[in-house]
N, C-alpha and C positions, 0 to 999 in steps of 0.2 A: 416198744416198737416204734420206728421210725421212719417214716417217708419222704420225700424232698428232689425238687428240682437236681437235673447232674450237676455236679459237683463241681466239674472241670467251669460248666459257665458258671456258678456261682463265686469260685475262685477268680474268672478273668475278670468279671464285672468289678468283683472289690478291689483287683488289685489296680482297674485301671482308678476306680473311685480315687481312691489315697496316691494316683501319680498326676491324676488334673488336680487334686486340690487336696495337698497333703496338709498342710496348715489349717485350715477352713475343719478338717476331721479331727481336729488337736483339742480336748478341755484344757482347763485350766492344768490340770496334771499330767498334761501332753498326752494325754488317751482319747480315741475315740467316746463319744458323750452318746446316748444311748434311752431314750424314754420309751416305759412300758406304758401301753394306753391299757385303760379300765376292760379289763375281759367281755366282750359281749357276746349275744346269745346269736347260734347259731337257727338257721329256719324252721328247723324241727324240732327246736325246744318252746316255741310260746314265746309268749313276751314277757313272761317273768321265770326268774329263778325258780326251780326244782327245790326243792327240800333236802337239806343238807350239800347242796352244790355254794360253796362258800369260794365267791369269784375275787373276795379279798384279799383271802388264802393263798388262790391259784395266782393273784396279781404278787403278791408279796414274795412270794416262794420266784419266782421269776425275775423278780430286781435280784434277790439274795444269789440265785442263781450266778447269773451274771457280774455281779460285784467279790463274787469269790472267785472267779477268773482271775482278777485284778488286770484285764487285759481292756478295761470298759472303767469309765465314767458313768456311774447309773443316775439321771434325774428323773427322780419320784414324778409322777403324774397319779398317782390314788389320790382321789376325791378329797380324803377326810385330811390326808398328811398337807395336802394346797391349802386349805381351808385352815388348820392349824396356823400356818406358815402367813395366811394373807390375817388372822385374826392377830398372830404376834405384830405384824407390819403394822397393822393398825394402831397398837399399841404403843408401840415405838414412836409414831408420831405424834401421838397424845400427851398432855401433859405430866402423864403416871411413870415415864420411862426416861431414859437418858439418852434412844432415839439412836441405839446401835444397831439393830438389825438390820436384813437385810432391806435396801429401798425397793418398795415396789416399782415394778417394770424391772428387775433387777436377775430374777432366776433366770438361768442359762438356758438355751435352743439346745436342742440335741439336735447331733447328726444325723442318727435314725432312728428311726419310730416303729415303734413294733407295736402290732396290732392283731391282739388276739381275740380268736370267735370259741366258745364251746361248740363244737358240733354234733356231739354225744355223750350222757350221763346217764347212769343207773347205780343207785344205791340201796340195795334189796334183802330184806331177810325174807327167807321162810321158812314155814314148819310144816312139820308133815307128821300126822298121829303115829306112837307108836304103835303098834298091832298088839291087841288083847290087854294094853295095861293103859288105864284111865291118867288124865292128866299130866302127860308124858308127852315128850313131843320130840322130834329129829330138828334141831334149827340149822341150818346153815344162811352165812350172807358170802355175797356177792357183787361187785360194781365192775362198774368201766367209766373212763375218762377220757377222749375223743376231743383234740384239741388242734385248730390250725392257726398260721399265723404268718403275718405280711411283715417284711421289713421292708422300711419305706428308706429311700435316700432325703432326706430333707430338703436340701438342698436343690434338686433336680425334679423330688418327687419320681423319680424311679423305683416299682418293685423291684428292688433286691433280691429277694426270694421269695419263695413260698413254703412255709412246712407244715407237714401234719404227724401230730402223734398221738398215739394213745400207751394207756396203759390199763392195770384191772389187776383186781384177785378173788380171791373162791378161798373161803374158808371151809375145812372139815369137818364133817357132820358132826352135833354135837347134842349131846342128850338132855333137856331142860324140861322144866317143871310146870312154866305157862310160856303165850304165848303172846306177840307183840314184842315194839320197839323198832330200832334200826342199827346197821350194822355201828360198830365203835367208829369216832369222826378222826380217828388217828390213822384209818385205812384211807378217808380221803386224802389228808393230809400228805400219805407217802406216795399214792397218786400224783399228786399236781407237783411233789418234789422231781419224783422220777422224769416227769413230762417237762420240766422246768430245766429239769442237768441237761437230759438230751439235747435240748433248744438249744442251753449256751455251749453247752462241747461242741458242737457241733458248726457252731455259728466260731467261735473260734478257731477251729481247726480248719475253717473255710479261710480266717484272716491272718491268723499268725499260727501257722502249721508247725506241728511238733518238728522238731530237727535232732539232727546227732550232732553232740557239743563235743565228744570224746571216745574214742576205740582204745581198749586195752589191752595187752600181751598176752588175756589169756582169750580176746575174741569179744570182751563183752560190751555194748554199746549204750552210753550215755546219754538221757533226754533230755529238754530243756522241758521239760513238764515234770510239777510236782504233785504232790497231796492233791492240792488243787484240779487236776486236771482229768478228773470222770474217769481214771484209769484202772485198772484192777489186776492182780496179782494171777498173772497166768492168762492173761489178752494177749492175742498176735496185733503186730503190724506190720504193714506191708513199709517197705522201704524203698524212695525213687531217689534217683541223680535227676538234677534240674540242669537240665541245658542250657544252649544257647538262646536270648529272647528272640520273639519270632514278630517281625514287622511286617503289617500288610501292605503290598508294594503299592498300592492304589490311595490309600491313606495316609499310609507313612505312621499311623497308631499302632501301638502294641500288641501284641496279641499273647501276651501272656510266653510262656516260657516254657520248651519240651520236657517231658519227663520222661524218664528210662526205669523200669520197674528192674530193682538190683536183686531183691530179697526181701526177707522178713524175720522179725523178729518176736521172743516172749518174754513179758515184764514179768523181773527175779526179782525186783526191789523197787518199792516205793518212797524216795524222802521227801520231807518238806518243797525244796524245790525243786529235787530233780529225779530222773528216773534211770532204771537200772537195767538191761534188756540182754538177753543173751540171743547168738544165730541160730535161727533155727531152717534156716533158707539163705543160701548166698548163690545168684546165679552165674558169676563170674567172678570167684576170687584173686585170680590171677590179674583181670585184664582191668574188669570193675569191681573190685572190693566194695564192699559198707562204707563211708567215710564222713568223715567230720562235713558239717554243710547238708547232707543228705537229708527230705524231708520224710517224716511217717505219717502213715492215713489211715486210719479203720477201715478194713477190707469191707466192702460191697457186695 
């Protein structure tokens, strides 16, 4: 589950970000550069970690996230991986090495900086006697994972956005023998994944929106999203024509660019790079057809 600032201003801010200063947003591999800060604890968690809330996890799953896009330059900011990194540097200046690594002052600035808070966790078994049979028990577990998170412009220091997600699951009662433990740490695991894809789908689709690359003779529509892109087999999306750009006569600055809602579509095929969509909504085939250029967005 997902929540977040509208969409329309989160799209004009980026797009105006990348036309003041398209160069300055470019790593080394001509992509935006992109650092995840150390997870910290939200007001009503205390001031130390919860048991079994492993914020390494929830930070790692988050770069990974993101670097599977391949739409983002991701630089590490986890504690232990800098520390690695400043221990080799030292190294390398020392007389035990040949003094190739990287020079200190040398790691790259990211564009923006994402900063994430836990703002709610529960990781919970319980049991419950069974009635009339000794040493028997009903276990079920249960969690949730409640997470928000600031993207910074670096540059500017502008919040970008704001998002909040959570996620959770409930296991089926189950009949066991004693009692104790916590639930398996593979359920947090798929937590902080789920909260992690969200983030960068989502944070992509705000910068470089899915498009149709191709229409074919029997109607079926072509994405330029693959494997990669948090999509799944039998999702609609909606489909707009992007207009003319629209300038604010007082400024003379952009204001982003009309959309016209044409239709919608359902993914029939998933490939590696690209995607496969059939109409399932066109509202003017005649006048506005579906067309090559045309952006898709997960309905609202």
């Amino acid at each position: 589950m997902l929540s977040h600032i509208p969409l329309i201003k989160l799209r004009l801010m980026l797009t105006l970000l990348f036309l003041l200063h398209p160069l300055a947003l470019l790593g080394q591999d001509g992509l935006p550069t992109i650092a995840i800060n150390n997870p910290a604890l939200g007001d009503g968690l205390g001031t130390s970690a919860p048991r079994n809330l492993n914020l390494g996890l929830l930070q790692a799953e988050m770069e990974a996230s993101f670097t599977a896009t391949r739409k983002f330059q991701v630089i590490s900011r986890n504690k232990s991986t800098l520390k690695t990194i400043r221990d080799e540097q030292n190294l390398a200046q020392s007389d035990f090495a040949a003094g190739d690594a990287a020079a200190t002052g040398e790691i790259s600035n990211a564009n923006y900086f994402l900063l994430p808070v836990v703002q709610d966790f529960v990781f919970a078994r319980v049991h419950r006697d069974m009635p009339n049979i000794d040493n028997k028990y009903f276990r079920t577990d249960s969690g949730r994972l409640s997470v928000s998170a600031q993207m910074i412009d670096t540059t500017t220091g502008q919040v970008v956005a704001t998002y909040s997600m959570k996620d959770g699951f409930a296991t089926k009662r189950k009949v066991v023998n004693s009692k104790g433990g916590s639930p398996d740490t593979t359920q947090f695991a798929r937590m902080a994944k789920n909260v992690a894809t969200e983030l960068a789908d989502l944070f992509v689709d705000a910068v470089f929106p899915m498009k149709v690359v191709s229409r074919n003779r029997r109607g079926n529509i072509t994405i330029n999203r693959g494997s990669d892109g948090g999509l799944k087999l039998g999702q609609v999306l909606d489909v707009f024509y992007v207009g003319d750009e629209l300038i604010d006569p007082d400024t003379g600055k952009s204001l982003g660019s009309e959309e016209e809602y044409v239709g919608r579509v359902e993914v029939i095929r998933i490939n590696p790079k690209f995607t496969v969509t059939k109409i399932v909504k066109e509202e003017d085939s005649t006048n506005s057809p579906i067309g090559v250029g045309d952006i898709l967005r997960r309905p609202q």
